[in-house]
N, C-alpha and C positions, 0 to 999 in steps of 0.2 A: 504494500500500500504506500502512498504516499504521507510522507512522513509531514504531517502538518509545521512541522515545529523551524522547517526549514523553507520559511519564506521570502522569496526574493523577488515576489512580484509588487506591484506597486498597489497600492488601497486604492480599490472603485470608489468614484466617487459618492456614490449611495452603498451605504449600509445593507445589505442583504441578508437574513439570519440562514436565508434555506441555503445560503452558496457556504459557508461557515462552520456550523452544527452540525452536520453530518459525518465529516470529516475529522473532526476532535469527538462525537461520539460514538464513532467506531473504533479510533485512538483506542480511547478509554477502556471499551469492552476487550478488545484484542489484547492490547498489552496493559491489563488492569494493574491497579495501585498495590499491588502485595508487600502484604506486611511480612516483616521477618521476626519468627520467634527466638531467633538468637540477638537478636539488634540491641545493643547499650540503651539505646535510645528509654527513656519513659514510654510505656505505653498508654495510647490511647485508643477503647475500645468501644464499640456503636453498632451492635446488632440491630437489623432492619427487623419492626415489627412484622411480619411474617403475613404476606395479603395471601386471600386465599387463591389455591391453584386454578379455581376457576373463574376470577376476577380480573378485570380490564380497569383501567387507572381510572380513578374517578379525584375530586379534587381534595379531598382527607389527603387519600395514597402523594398527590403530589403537596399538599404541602409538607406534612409528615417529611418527605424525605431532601422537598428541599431545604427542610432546618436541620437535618440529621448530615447529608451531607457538608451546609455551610459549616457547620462544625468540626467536621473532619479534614477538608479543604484547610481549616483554620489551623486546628492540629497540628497537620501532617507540616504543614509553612511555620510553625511553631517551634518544631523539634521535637514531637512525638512521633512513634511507631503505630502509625496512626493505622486501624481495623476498621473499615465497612464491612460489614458481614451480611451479603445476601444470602436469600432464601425465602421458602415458601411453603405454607399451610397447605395440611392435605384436606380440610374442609371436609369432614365426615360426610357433614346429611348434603350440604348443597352438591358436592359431588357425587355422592348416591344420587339424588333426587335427578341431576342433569341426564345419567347415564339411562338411565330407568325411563328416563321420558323417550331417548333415541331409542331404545329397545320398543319400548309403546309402539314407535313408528314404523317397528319392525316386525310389527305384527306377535313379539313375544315378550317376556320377564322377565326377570331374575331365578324367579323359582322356577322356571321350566329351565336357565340355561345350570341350573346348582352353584355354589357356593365360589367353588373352586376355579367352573367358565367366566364368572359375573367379571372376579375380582382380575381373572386377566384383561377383559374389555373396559378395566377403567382404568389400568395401567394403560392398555393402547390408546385410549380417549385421552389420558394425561399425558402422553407424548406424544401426541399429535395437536392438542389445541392447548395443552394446559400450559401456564408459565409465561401467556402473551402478556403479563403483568411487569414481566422481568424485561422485556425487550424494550417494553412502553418506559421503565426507569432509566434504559440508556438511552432514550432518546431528551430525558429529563437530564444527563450529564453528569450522576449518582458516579462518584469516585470510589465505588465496591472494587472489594477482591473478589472477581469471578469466579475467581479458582479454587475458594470457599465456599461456593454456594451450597447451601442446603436445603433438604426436605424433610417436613416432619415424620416421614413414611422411609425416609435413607436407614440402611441399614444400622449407622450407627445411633442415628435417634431412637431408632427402634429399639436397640438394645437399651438404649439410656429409659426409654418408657416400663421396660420390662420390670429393670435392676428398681426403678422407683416404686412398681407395686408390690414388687418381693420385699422387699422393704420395708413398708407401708404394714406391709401384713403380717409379716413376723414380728412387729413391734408394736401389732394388736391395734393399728388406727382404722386399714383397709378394712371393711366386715360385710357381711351381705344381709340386707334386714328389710323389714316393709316402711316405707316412710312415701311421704304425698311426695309424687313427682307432677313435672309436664310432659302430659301427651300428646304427641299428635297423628290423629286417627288416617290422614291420609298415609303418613310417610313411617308411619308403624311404630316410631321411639317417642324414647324421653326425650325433652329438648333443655337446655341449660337458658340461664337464663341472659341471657346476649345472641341467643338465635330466636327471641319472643319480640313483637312491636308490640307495644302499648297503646292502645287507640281508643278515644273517648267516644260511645257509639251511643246513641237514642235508642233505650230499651223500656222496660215497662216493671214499673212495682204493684206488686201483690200482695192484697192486705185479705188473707184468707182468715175462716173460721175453726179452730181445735176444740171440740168442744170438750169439756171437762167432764170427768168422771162421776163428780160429784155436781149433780146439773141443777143443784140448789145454790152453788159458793157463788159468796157474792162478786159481781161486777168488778173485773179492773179495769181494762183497757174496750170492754165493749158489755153486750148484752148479758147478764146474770147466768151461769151457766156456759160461757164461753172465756178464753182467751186467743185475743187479736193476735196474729204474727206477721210481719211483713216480708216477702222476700223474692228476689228478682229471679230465682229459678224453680217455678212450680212442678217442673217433671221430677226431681227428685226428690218428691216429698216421700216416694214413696222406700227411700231409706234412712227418714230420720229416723233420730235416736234420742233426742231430747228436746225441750222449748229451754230457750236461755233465757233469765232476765238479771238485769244487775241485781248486786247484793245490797244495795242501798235505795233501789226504788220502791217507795212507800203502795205503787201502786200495786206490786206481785208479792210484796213480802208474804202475806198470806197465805199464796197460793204454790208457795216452793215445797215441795214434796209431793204436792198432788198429781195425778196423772193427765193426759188429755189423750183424743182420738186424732189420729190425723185422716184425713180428710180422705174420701175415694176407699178408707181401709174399714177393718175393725179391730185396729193394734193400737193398744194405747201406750204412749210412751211418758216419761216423769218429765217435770219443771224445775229443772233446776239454776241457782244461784251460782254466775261467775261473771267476774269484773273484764273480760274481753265483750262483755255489752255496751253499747252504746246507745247510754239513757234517752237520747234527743232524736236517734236514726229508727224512722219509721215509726212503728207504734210501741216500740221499747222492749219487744219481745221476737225474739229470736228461734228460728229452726234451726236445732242441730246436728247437722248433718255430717260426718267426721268421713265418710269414704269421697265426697267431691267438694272440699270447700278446705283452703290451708289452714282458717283460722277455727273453720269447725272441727279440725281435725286434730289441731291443737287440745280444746276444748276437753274434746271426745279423752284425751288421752289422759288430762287432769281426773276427769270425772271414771276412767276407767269404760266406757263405751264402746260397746262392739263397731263394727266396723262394714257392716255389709255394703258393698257395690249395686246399682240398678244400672247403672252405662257401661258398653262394655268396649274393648279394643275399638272396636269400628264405627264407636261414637253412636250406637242405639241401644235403648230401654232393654233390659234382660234382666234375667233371672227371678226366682221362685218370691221373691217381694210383690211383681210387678204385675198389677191385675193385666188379663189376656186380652184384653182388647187393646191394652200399648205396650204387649211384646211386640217387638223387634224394629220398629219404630226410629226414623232417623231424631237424634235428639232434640232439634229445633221443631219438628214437625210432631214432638211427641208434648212438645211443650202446648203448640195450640190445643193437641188432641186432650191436654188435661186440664186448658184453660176452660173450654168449652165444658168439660165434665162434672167444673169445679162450680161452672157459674149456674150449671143445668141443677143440681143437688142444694144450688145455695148458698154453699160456701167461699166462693167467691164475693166479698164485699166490696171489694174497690179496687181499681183499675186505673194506674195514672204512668203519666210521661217520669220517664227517668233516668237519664245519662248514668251511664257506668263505665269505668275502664277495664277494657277485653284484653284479652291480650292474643295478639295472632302469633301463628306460627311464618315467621321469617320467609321462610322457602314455600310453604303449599298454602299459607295465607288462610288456611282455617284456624278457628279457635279452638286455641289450645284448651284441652279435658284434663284438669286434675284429679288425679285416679290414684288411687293405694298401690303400689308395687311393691315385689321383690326386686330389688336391685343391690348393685356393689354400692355402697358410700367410705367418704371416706372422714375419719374425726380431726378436722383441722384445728380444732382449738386449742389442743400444744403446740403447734406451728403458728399462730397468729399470737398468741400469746409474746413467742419467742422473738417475732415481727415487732411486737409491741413493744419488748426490751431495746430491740435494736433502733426502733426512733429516739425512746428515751436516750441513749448513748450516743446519740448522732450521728449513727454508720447511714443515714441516708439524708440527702436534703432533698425537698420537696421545692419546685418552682413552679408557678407563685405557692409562695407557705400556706394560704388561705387552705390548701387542699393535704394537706396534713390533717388535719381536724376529721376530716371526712374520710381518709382513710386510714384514721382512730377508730373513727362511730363503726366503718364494717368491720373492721378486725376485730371489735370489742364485742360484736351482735352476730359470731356467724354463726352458722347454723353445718352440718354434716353435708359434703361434698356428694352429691349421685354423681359418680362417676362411668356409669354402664350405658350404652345408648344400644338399642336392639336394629342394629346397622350392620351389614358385612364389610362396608370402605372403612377399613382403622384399623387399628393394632387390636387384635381379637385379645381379648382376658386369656394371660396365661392360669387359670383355675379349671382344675377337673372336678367331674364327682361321677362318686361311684354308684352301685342299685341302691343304697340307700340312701342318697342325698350329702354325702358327708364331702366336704371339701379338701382337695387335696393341689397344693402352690409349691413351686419347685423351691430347694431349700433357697437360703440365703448366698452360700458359700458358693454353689453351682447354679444362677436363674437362670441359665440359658439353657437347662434339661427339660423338657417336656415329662411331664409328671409321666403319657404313657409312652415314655420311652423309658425312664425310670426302672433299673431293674427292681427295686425293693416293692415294686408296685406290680408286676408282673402277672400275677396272681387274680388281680383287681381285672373288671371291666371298667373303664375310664371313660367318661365322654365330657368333651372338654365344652367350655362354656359360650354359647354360638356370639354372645354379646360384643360390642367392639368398647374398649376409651371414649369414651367424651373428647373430642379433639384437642378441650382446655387440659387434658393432662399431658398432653404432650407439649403443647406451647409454653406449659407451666414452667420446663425445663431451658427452653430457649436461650436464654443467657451462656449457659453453660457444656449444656449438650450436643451444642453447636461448637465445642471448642474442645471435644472429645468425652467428657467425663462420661461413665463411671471412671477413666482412667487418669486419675489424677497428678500422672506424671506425663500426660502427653504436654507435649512442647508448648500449644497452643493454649490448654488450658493456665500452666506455671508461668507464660508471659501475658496473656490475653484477659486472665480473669481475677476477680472480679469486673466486670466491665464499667466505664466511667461514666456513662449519662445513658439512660433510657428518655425515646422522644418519644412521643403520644398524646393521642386524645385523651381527655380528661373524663370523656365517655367509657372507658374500659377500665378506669381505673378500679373498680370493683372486681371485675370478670377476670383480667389478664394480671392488670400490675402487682396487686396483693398475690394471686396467684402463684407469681412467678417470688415474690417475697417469700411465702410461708415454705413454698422447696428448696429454697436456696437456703435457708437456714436451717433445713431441716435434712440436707444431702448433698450440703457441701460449709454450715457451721458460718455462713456470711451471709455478708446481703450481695445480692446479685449485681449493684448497680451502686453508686455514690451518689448521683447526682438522679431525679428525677423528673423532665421537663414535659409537664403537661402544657398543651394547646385549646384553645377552645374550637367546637366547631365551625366549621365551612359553610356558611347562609347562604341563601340566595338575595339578592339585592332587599329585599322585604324583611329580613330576620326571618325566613322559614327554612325549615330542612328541606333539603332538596331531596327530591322519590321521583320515582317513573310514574307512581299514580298522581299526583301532583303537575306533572310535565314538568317542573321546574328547573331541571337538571343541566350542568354544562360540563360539558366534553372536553378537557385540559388540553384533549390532543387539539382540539379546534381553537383554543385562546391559543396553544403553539404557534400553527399556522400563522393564525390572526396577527399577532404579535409578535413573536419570536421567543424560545423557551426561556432567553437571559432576562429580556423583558417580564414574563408571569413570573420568575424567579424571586427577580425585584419585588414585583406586587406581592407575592407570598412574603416575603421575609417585610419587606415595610407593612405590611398590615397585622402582620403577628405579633401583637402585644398585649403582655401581661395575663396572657394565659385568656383572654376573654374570646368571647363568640367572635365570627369573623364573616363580617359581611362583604360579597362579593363588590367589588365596586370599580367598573370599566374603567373610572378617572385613575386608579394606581396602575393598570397596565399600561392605559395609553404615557402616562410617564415612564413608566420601566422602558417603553420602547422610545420615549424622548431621550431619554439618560443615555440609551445607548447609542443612540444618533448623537448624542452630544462629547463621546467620547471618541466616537469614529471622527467627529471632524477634529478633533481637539488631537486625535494622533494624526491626522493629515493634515492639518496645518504644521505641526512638530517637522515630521517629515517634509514638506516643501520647502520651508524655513532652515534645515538644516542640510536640503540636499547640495550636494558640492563641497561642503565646509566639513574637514576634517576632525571628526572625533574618536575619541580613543575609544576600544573596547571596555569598557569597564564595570567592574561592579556597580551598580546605583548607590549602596548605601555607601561603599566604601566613598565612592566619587562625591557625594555632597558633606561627605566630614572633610577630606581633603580641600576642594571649594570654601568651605565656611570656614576652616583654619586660614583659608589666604590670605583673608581680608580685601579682599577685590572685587568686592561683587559689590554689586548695585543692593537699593535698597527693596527695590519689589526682591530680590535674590535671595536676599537674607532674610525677609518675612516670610517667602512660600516656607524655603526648609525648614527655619522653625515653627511656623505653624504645621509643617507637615509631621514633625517629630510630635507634635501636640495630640493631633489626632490621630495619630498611630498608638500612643498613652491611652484616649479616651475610647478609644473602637477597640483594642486590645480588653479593656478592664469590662468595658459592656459584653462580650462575647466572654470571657471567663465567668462573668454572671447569670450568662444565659442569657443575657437580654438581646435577641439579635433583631429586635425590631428598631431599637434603638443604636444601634452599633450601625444597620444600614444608612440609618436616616441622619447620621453623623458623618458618615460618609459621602452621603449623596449633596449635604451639603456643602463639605469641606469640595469637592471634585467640581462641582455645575458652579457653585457662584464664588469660592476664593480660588481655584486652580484658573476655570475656566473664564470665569467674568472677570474677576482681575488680575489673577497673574499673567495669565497670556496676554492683557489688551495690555498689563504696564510694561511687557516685556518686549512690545513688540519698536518701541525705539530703538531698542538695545540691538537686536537681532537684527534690523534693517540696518543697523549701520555694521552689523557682520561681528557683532561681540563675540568669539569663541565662548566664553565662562557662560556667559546669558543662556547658550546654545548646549552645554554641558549641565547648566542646572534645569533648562527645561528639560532636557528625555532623560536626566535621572529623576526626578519627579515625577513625571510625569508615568516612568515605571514602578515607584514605588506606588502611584496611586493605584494602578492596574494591578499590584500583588494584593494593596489591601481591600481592594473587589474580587479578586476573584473567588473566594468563595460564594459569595451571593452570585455571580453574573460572570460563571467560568468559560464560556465558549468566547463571549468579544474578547474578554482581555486574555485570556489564551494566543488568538489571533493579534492583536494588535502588539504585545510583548514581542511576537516573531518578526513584525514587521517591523517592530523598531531595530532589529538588526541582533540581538540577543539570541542565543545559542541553550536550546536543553527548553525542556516544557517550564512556563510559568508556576506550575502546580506544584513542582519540584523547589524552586525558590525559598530565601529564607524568608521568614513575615516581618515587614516591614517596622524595626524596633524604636521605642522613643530612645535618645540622645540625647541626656543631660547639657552636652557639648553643643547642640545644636538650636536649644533654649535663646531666645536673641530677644529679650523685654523690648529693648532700645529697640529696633527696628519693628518690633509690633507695635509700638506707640506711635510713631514715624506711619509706618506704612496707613495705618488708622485715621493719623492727621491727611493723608491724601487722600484715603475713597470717603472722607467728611467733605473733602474740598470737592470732588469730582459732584457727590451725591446732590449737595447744597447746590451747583453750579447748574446739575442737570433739572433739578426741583424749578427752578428760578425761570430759566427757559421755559419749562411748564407754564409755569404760573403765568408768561408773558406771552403764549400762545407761538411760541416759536418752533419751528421744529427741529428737533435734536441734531439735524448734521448742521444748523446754521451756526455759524460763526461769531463768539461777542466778547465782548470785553469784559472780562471782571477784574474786581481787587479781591486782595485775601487779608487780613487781619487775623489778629489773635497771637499768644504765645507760639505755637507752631507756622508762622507764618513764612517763617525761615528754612521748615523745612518742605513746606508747599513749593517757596518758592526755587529750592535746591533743584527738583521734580518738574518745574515748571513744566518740561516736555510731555511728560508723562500724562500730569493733569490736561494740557492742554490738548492734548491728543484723544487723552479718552473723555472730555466731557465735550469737544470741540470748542475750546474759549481760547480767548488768550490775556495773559494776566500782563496786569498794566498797573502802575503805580498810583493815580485818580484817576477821578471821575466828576464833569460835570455834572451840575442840575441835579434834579431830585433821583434818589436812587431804591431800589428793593434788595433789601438783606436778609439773610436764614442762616441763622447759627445752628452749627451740625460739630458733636463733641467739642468744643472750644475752638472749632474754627469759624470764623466769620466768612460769610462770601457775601461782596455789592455786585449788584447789575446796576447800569443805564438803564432809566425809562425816559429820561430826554432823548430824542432820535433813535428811539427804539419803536416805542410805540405812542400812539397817540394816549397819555396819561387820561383823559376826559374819559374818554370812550372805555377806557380799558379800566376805570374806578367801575364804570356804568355795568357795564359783563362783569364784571364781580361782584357786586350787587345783585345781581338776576341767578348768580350762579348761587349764593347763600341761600335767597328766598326757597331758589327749587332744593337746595339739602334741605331746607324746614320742612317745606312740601311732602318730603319723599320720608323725612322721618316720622312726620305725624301718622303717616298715610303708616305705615309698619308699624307703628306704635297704637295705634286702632284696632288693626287686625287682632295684634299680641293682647289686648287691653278686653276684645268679644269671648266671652265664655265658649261660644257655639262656635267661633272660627279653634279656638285651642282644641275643642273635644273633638270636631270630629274630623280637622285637617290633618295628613301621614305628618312624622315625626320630624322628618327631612324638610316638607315646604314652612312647618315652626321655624327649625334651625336657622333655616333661608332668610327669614322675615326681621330675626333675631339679628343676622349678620349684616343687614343691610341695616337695620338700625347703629350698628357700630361703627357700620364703615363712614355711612354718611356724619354719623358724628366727627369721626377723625378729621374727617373730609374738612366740615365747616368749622371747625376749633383751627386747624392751619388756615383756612380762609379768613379767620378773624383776629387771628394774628398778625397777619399780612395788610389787612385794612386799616390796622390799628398804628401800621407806619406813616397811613395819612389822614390818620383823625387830628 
């Protein structure tokens, strides 16, 4: 291939991202950034959160890794042995569920091809489509070690998933027991809780009749001989098990012990007293139903309550409970058939609207059935405990700290891990059992034996356990598993781990990030991570999540195109701050892609300016110490480098913070308005009369700026570093370091006193309706006026004036930091005329601020205008003030 790094063609005059990017990220992928486990170097480690294998890049995945990479990028320019660690999720159900659909289309199943053909058709589905997630990140510029990559299904994850339930289970946490899981009736498993949507749906409350045992006890909540019960799922009535009321409501007390009939039966069940009631919801009395409801089944378990089922696998009414006119009944459809039954008999009293939160299943979009099983869990609460010690101690920070707290509250509140899903895609449970039911897990010492290969077992008939992992217990591992372990002398694990930052949504922080906490301290005695930087989520202009049923969604690959990937890069990293939500917003990429347009011309101009004129090969950082030792340089010379050394200090210290919204946005202004807006227009006296030094401090500058961009906006200043004549990739580079020696006060106080002069000068023209290339006279006053006038060229060039010693007749001045600047309004303009237009210009700022300040002042305009045209109304109130406060300032020279 062509070796991008050796550029000897001249910069198009337009900026092109598609001629550029392709070029450096096929670089990238071919000859990736590999770290050495033997390297002196400190290491720095950044496992990619793991998208799953059957996902295409959506905008999470890209910002996600353009912060994860700008770190790395940062690193590795730093002097660390810097690790991206790709890889990818083997996605349990959604990769069942996709493969099982193509079969559908093939007229067959899973269970007609058996266990053994399925799992080969999803290995061949996952080598042939799966993994477009991984191609889609090099097109993003991700500086991964390729040559690392992993899968949660590789054989050595695999082993690392095994060695973690043998484990588990010899040391009595792993166990198998009946506890309420998520089912879902299409796709046949449990589901965890981060493959469920929570959706607020319009459903119906039901205020039914139980009549009591005793049909004389007096009246609580309805007719003498009755208690009211409210509740939004009447097809299951028919396996309660008790009515709940609080222990403190005066209206039941009475009636706790007595019995009631439920409705449609002739089974009476007790009234009993527990404080998971809620006094105010509905009519204060509760169905307790302990086989489909979490909180019933809680209940059920205090009060010691059977437990019988009515819905079964396939989400319809069954079993010996269930009268036979709504066996087999789809559950929704079983619901009307008992509403209608309930309201036929009577016992239906009231019927109203009532929002509830469902929760769907992820992939097949039915609601999810909580049902009683048998399944594996596992007892986390020695491990979150141990999680708990390790924040106490400070082995992890938390960024922003706000979310510490929060993941206190889940590690303090959890609950038994189901770790079993009834899937054949995943690492199948190493557990057998024999005719009697008794469990049999390969020792500790050998997990890699299958119990029936096992000679001590020989004797046994063995059938091993058809259930797959939860996909979360392998990703659990991720940090470490990916760096060899169980084998804790692999090279990779004793340089690479513990890893230094985990990046992610703040959304997972329950499901994955504790996750990966509680095994890390519990199968390898650390915390997996030091640093933990959560994000907020990716909106859509509106603050909504973005879904396919919504339309709302944008294609990262298409803002590429659009823009160009350096350009989104930029808008990712300047709009990531402080961990908050992150609303999409067109105006940060059309500047990412101004920024880069402003660098390309800013190294073509370099380049013209220096073509012919001999410069040395030289290091940048070494060349502007050298330079600033001479004492020869101009004063714009001596301001850039030490302001550049400045913000290399402040972009350096915000990036060790994690702060990279603020480390951009330091950047982007040190580069566009003091590189570009003034140092190049002060520098360009210097250069025109052919200054060698002038010409040596611009392209070493000008390449330290390009080092400390390219982790946010690696493909331009990849490319533009080669064309400035430099040798070896950018990315390779050391990161551009502050220089005590380079510190210059004097010349930033100086340089200061000139863009007051330029700024006041260009203000002033304004004000007298001139326009900006016209030519005029000022004076300069003030303590600095000596070294304006040192500059004179400089000023004069960049604001177009020229400085003179007086000035007739009446004048206008604007002091800017303690510099004074006059203009002529004798023979400039007609004074009469131009008091008169400044007058009419005041009026209309009154005008236009009333008119905002009405709007802002209507109740009905704040309620019910978007958040955004407030803002608007708000800004234009401010602006126009500033506006008429300098307007009246300037009047006030001829009052």
């Amino acid at each position: 291939m062509t070796d991008p790094t050796q550029n000897t063609s001249a910069l198009p005059t337009q900026f092109d991202p598609s001629q550029i990017e392709p070029k450096w990220a096929k670089l990238w992928r071919e000859q990736p950034f590999r770290a050495d486990a033997e390297s002196p170097k400190p290491p720095f480690t950044i496992v990619i959160p793991p998208p799953n294998v059957t996902g295409n890049l959506h905008l999470g995945h890209a910002l996600d890794n353009t912060l994860i990479d700008t770190l790395t990028r940062y690193k590795r320019m730093a002097g660390f042995e810097a690790l991206y660690l790709p890889g990818m999720d083997h996605a349990g159900i959604s990769t069942q569920v996709m493969v099982e659909r193509e079969l559908k289309a093939q007229g067959t199943d899973r269970h007609e091809l058996g266990r053994e053909k399925f799992l080969e058709k999803v290995w061949e589905w996952k080598e042939q489509y799966g993994g477009a997630i991984l191609n889609q990140l090099t097109r993003l510029g991700v500086s991964a070690d390729w040559t690392r990559e992993r899968f949660t299904m590789d054989e050595g994850l695999s082993r690392a998933v095994r060695k973690q339930f043998v484990d588990l289970y010899h040391d009595g946490l792993a166990y198998r027991g009946e506890r309420m899981v998520n089912w879902d009736p299409v796709s046949q498993t449990t589901l965890s809780e981060l493959e469920i949507d929570r959706e607020e749906r319009q459903g119906k409350m039901y205020t039914l009749s139980y009549k009591l045992a005793d049909a004389g006890a007096a009246a609580s909540n309805g007719e003498a001989g009755e208690i009211r019960v409210a509740t939004v799922r009447p097809e299951t009535i028919f396996a309660d098990q008790a009515i709940a009321v609080h222990p403190e409501d005066e209206r039941f007390r009475h009636l706790v012990g007595q019995k009631a009939r439920i409705p449609l039966t002739e089974r009476f069940i007790p009234i009993i007293a527990d404080e998971a009631v809620e006094m105010d919801f509905g009519v204060g009395a509760l169905k307790i139903t302990p086989a489909h409801d979490p909180t019933d089944f809680e209940v059920g378990e205090r009060h010691n309550l059977m437990r019988p089922s009515v819905i079964d696998l396939a989400g319809n009414l069954a079993g010996d409970l269930v009268p036979a006119e709504f066996q087999g009944l789809e559950r929704f459809e079983a619901r009307k058939a008992v509403v209608r039954a309930l309201r036929e008999g009577g016992d239906l009293l009231e019927e109203k609207d009532h929002k509830t939160a469902i929760g769907l299943s992820e992939r097949t979009k039915v609601p999810v059935e909580p049902i009683i099983s048998e399944q594996w869990f596992v007892n986390v609460k020695p491990m979150a405990e141990r999680v708990l010690k390790g924040l106490d101690d400070g082995d992890m920070r938390l960024t922003p700290a706000r979310h510490e707290k929060i993941n206190r509250d889940w590690l303090e509140n959890i609950r038994d891990w189901n770790i079993s899903r009834q899937l054949w895609w995943g690492h199948q449970i190493p557990a057998w059992y024999d005719e009697e039911g008794n469990v049999y897990v390969p020792d500790r010492d050998n997990p890699d034996l299958d119990c029936d290969q096992d000679p001590r077992y020989a004797h046994l008939k063995l059938t091993r356990d058809p259930d797959v992992f939860d996909t979360w217990f392998s990703s659990n591992l991720w940090p470490f598993s990916t760096l060899g372990w169980p084998d804790t002398d692999a090279p990779d694990y004793r340089k690479f781990y513990p890893t230094s930052v985990l990046v992610t949504g703040y959304d997972i922080l329950f499901f994955w990030v504790a996750r990966m906490q509680m095994a890390a301290y519990e199968h390898t005695g650390q915390a997996p991570f030091k640093d933990i930087m959560l994000h907020g989520l990716y909106l859509d202009s509106k603050g909504q999540k973005m879904s396919k049923s919504k339309g709302n969604g944008i294609d990262p690959l298409e803002l590429f195109d659009q823009y160009g990937v350096d350009a989104c890069r930029f808008a990712f990293t300047f709009l990531s701050t402080g961990g908050q939500d992150i609303r999409h917003d067109d105006r940060r990429f059309e500047q990412g892609r101004n920024f880069a347009n402003k660098l390309w011309n800013a190294t073509r101009f370099a380049l013209l300016r220096l073509d012919g004129v001999y410069l040395p090969q030289e290091d940048p950082a070494g060349a502007l110490r050298e330079l600033a030792a001479s004492g020869k340089l101009s004063l714009a010379d001596r301001w850039i480098i030490s302001r550049l050394s400045a913000v290399s200090a402040e972009a350096s210290a915000q990036l060790d913070e994690l702060d990279i919204g603020a480390a951009i946005r330091t950047l982007y202004a040190f580069a566009w308005d003091e590189f570009c807006d003034w140092y190049i227009e002060a520098s360009k006296p210097a250069l025109e009369a052919g200054d060698v030094q002038t010409g040596r401090v611009l392209k070493a500058v000008l390449a330290q700026i390009l080092g400390l961009l390219h982790p946010f906006m690696p493909f331009i200043t990849s490319e533009l570093y080669a064309a400035l004549g430099y040798e070896g990739q950018l990315a390779l580079t050391e990161w551009p370091k502050a220089d005590d020696t380079l510190h210059d006060a004097e010349a930033t106080r100086a340089f200061d006193a000139l863009r007051a002069a330029v700024n006041a000068a260009r203000s002033l023209k304004n004000e007298l309706g001139l326009a900006p290339q016209d030519r005029l006279n000022v004076v300069v006053e003030g303590d600095l006026k000596d070294v304006v006038l040192e500059n004179a060229r400089v000023v004069g060039q960049m604001a177009r004036v020229d400085l003179v010693d007086t000035l007739e007749g009446r004048t206008l001045s604007q002091v800017e930091q303690g510099v004074t600047v006059r203009v002529p309004l004798e023979g400039t303009v007609d004074v009469d005329e131009w008091l008169g237009k400044q007058k009419k210009r005041l009026a209309e700022f009154d005008k236009q601020i009333k008119q905002a300040q009405g709007k802002l002042s209507n109740e009905g305009f704040v309620a019910r205008a978007p958040a955004e045209v407030i803002e608007e109304e708000r800004r234009r109130v401010e602006d126009f003030g500033k506006q008429k406060e300098r307007l009246e300032g300037v009047l006030k020279q001829f009052s």
